[in-house]
N, C-alpha and C positions, 0 to 999 in steps of 0.2 A: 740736430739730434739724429735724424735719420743718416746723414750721412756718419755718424757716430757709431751710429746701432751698426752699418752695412764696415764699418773697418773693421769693430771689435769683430763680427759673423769671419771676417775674411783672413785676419790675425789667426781664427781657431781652427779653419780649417788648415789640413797638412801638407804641406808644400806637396806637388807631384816630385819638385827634385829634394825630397830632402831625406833628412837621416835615413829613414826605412828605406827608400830606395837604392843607396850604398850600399846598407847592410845586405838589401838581397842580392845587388851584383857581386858584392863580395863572397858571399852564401857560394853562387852558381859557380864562382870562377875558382874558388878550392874545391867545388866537388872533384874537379879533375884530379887533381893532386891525390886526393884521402879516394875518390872511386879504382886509380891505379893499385894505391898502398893496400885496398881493402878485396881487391879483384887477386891480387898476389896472395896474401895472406890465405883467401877463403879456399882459393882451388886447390894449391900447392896443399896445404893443412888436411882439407879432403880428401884429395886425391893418396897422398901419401897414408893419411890414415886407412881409408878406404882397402888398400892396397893390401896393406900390415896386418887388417881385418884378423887375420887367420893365424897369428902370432899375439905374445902376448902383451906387445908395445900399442899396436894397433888401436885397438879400441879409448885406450888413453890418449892417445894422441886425436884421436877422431873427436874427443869427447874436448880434450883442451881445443882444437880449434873452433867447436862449436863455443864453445865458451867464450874464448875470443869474437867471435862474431856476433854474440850477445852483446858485448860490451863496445862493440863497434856500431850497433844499431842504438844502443844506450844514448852512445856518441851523437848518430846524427839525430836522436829526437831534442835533444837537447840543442842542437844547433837549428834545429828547425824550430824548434820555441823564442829560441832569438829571434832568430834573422825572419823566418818564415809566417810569425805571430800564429802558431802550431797550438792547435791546444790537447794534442796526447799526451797522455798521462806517461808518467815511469810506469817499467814494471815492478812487479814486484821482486825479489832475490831467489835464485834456486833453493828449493827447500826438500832434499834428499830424504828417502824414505825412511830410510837406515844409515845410521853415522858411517863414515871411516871411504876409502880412497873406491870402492865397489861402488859404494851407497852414490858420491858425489858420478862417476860415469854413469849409472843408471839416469840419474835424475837429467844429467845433460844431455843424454841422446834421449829421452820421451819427453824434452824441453820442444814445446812447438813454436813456441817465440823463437828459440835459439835457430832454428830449422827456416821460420820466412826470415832472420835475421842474414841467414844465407843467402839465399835469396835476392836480399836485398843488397849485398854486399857484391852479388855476381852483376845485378841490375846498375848498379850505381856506374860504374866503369864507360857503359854505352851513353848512359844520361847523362853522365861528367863530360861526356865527349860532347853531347848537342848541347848540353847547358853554357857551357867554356865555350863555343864556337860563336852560339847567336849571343850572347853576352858581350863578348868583344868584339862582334862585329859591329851590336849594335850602339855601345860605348864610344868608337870611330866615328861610324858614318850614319848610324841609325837613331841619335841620340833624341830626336823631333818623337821617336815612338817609346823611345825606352822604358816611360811608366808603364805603359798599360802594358809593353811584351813582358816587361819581369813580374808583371799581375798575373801573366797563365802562366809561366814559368813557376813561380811557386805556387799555384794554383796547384800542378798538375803535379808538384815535386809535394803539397800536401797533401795529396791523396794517396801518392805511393809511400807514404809514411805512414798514411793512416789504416791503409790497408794490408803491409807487410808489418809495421811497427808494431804497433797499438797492438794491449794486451788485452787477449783473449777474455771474453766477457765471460763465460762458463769459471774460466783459471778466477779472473778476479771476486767472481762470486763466492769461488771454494775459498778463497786467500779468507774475504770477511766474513766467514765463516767459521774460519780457524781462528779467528782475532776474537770471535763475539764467543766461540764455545771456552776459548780462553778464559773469556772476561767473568765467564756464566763459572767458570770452575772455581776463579779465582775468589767470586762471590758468594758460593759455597760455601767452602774451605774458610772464609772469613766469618761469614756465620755460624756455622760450627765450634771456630772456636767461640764465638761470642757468647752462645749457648755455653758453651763449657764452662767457660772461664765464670759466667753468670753465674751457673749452679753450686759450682765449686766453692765459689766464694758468697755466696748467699743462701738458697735454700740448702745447699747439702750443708752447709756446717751450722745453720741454724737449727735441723734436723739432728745431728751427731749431740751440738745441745740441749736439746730436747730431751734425746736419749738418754741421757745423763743424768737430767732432772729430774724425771720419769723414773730411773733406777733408785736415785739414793730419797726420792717420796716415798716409796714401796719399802724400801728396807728402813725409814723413819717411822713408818704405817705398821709394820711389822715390830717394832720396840718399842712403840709408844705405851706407856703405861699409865698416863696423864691426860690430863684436860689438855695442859697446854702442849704435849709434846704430838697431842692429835690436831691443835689449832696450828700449830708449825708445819706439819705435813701439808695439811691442806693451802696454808699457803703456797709451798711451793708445786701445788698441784695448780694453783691458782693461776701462777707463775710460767709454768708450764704451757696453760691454755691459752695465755698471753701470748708463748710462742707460735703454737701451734698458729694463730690467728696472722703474726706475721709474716709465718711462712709462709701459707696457703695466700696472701698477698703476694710478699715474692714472686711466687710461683705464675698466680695470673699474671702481674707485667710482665714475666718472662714470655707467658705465653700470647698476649697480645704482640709482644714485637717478635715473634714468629710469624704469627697468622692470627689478626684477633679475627675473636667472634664477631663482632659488629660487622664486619664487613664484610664476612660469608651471611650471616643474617639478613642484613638491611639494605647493603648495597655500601658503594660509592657514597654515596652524600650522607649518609649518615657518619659513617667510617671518618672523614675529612671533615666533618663538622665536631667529632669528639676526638679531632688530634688537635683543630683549632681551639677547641675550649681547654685544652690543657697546654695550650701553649702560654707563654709566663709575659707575653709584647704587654704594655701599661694600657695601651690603648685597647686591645682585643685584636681581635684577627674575625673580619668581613669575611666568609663564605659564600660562594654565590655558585651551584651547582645545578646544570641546565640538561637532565638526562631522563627527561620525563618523557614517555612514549619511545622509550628506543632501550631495544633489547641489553642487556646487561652485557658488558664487552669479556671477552676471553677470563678467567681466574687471574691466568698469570700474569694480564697485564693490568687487571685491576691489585695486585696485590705488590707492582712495580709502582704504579702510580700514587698506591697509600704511602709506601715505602720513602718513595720521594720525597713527596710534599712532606712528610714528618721529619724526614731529615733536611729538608730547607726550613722549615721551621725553628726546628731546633737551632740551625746556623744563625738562623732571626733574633733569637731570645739570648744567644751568647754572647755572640758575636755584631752585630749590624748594628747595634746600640738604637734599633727603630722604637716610633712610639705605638705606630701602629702598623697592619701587615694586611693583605687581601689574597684570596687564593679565589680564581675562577677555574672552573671546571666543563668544557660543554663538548656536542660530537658535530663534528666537521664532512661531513661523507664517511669514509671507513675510517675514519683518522679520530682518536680522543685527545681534545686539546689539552692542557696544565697551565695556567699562568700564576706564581707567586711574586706576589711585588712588596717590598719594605719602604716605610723611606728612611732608612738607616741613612751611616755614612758613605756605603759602598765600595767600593775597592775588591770587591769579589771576584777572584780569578782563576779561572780554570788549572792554570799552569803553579799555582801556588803550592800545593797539596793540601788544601783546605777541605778536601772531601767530597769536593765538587765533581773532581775527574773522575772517583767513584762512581758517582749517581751517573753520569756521563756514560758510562761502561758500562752498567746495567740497562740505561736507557737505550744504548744502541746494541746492545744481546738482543734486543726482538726487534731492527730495523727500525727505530724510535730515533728524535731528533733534542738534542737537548741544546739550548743558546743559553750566553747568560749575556744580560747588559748591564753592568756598572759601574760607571764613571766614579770618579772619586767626588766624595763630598753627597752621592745619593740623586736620586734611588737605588734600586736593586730591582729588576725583574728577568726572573727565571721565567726559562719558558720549556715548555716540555710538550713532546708530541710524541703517540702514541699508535703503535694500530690497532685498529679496533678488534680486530681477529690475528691470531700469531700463524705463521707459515704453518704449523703442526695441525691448527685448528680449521685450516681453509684443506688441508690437504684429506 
């Protein structure tokens, strides 16, 4: 048995000579090649633009070779994610302030990735030369050391990627900032019309017939000369009050799924206990909300978090054919956790356009974390994280 246990142990671990090790001699021994192709490129492209500076070719050209050399650092993080097991991120795309051929050279010459992509492209030429040298020297006659030298070898070629490549933490912060006030606009703009379309077609044309009733009771009240043509009036005033009553209905559900009362009122667990009771699962829907002794979190992300959970509900009672559904609610340090679980059938997935990727995009407009898990065949648990204070609110 032991001697079992000690093969399988020896099977897993990874040969000193195998795959990875290839791929990083093979890695070092084209730096040479692409650090020449990329040393040619970067200076000549420079220098020549550089030159032109003062003409009106110049600057476009200075701006395409920068551009090139982004695309050349592109190049080797991606090769260093193979071969190197690299874990830098892409960057993101130039995003020019102003459209049109001005807007795109601005944006390339105050590119700083594109500038240490320089850099990196003038560096590569000299380390293609030591990398290529002890490579093949040690492929020949050095082969007894070969794992661990191409272990600092791409040790050391990972760090000069990490340190000229790798995009700017400030840039990538503004990038998901631009993605989340996106999401935040786009969430808006979607409520608005919802309100609209709500009103349009429910209280305002219940209102309009109102109006109407209301008109031709008064000009029946006005001609009545009878017993009964006074009992006919007041029917339709009767009629009328009827409406009035399900307008002013209307009107509150409109305004709960804006911003209900309950939850500027009572808080959190109230709010989540009267979306549960209105939710339609056979079985009910368990609440279990754990916010006792801790300050009530930000508006806006309690009014994300009501938002949510009512719309995974609702996906519950449509959709997930469950019998019964559970939503916990509790605070984690600064963090507000969410967990709604069904044991529907499941199949819920983000990439469907089930509405999910929705709540996803509002979740992360305030640096929030949404998962879902579920398998086919069930359960379903969403899970959702919060912070307890919004960037607006700490600052």
């Amino acid at each position: 048995m032991k001697d079992q246990v000690g093969q399988e142990e020896k099977a897993a671990r990874p040969s000193l000579y195998g795959r990875q090790l290839w791929l990083q001699v093979q890695h070092m021994l084209l730096n040479l090649p692409l650090g020449i192709a990329g040393f040619v490129f970067t200076v000549v492209t420079l220098c020549v633009g550089l030159g032109l500076a003062v003409t009106v070719l110049g600057l476009p050209l200075l701006a395409a070779g920068l551009a090139g050399s982004r695309w050349l650092g592109a190049l080797a993080r991606r090769r260093a994610r193979a071969a190197l097991g690299s874990d830098v991120p892409d960057a993101a795309p130039l995003a020019p302030v102003r459209p049109g051929p001005a807007g795109w050279v601005v944006a390339c010459l105050t590119d700083g990735l594109s500038w240490r992509s320089v850099l990196f492209g003038v560096l590569l030429l000299p380390w293609g030369i030591i990398g290529f040298a002890v490579t093949l020297v040690l492929v020949l006659v050095g082969w007894p050391v070969l794992p661990w030298a191409m272990r600092g070898l791409a040790a050391v070629e990972r760090m000069l990627v990490g340190l000229l490549l790798c995009p700017n933490a400030l840039t990538e912060r503004v990038r998901e900032l631009e993605e989340d006030r996106g999401a935040v606009v786009d969430t808006a703009a979607a409520d608005l019309r919802r309100i609209e379309r709500d009103l349009h077609d429910g209280a305002q044309a219940r209102l309009v017939a109102l109006a109407m009733d209301l008109g031709l009771a008064r000009e029946r009240l006005s001609e009545s000369r009878t017993p009964e043509e006074v009992a006919g009036a007041a029917r339709m005033v009767d009629a009328a009050h009827g409406e009035v009553k399900l307008a002013l209905r209307e009107l509150r559900d409109l305004a709960r799924g804006i911003h209900p009362a309950v939850l500027t009122d009572r808080g959190l667990d109230a709010a989540l206990s009267a979306v549960a009771a209105r939710c339609t699962v056979p079985g009910g829907v368990k609440v279990h909300v754990d916010l006792k002794g801790a300050e009530r979190p930000d508006p806006a992300v309690e009014g994300i978090a009501y938002f949510t959970v009512s719309e995974l509900l609702t996906n519950v009672s449509k959709h997930a054919g469950a019998r019964t559904a559970t939503v916990d609610a509790w605070r984690s340090g600064d963090r507000l956790m969410l967990v709604v679980q069904d044991d529907g059938r499941g199949g819920a997935d983000l990439r469907t356009g089930s509405g999910l990727a929705g709540l996803a995009e509002r979740v992360g407009a305030v640096d929030g974390v949404f998962l879902v898990e579920s398998p086919a065949g069930g359960p379903t648990s969403v899970t959702v994280e919060l912070p307890w204070r919004t960037r607006a609110a700490r600052t």
